[in-house]
N, C-alpha and C positions, 0 to 999 in steps of 0.2 A: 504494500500500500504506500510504502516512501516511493513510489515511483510518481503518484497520484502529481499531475500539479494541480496547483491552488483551487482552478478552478475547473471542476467536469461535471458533463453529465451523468444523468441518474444512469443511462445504459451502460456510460462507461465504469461505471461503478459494478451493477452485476456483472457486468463482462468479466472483471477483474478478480469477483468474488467465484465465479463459477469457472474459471480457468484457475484459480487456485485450491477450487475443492476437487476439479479433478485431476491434478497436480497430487494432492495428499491422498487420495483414492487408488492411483495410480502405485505413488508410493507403497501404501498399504497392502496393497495385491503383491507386489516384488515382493516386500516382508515375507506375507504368509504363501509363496512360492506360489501363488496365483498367475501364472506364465507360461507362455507356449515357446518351444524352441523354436528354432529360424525354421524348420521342415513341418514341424507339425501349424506353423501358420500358415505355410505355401498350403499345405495338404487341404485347410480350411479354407484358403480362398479357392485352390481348385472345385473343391466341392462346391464353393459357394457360386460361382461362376458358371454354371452350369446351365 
């Protein structure tokens, strides 16, 4: 939020708030080994591209 200047708007404020909640969500998933390898992502987008 020190990034914030003086003056913003209200969007630029949830922008700020919601790219740093999923920044810590993000985090949180690494922690509890919530992650796919490089292959098993490819694997899911092949499937998903379908």
């Amino acid at each position: 939020m020190k990034d914030l200047p003086r003056e913003f708007s209200i969007d630029e404020l949830v922008d700020k708030l919601i790219l740093v909640e999923k920044i810590e969500e993000a985090i949180g998933q690494g922690e509890r080994g919530e992650t796919y390898s490089t292959q098993e992502a490819k694997d899911l987008l092949r499937q998903w591209s379908k």
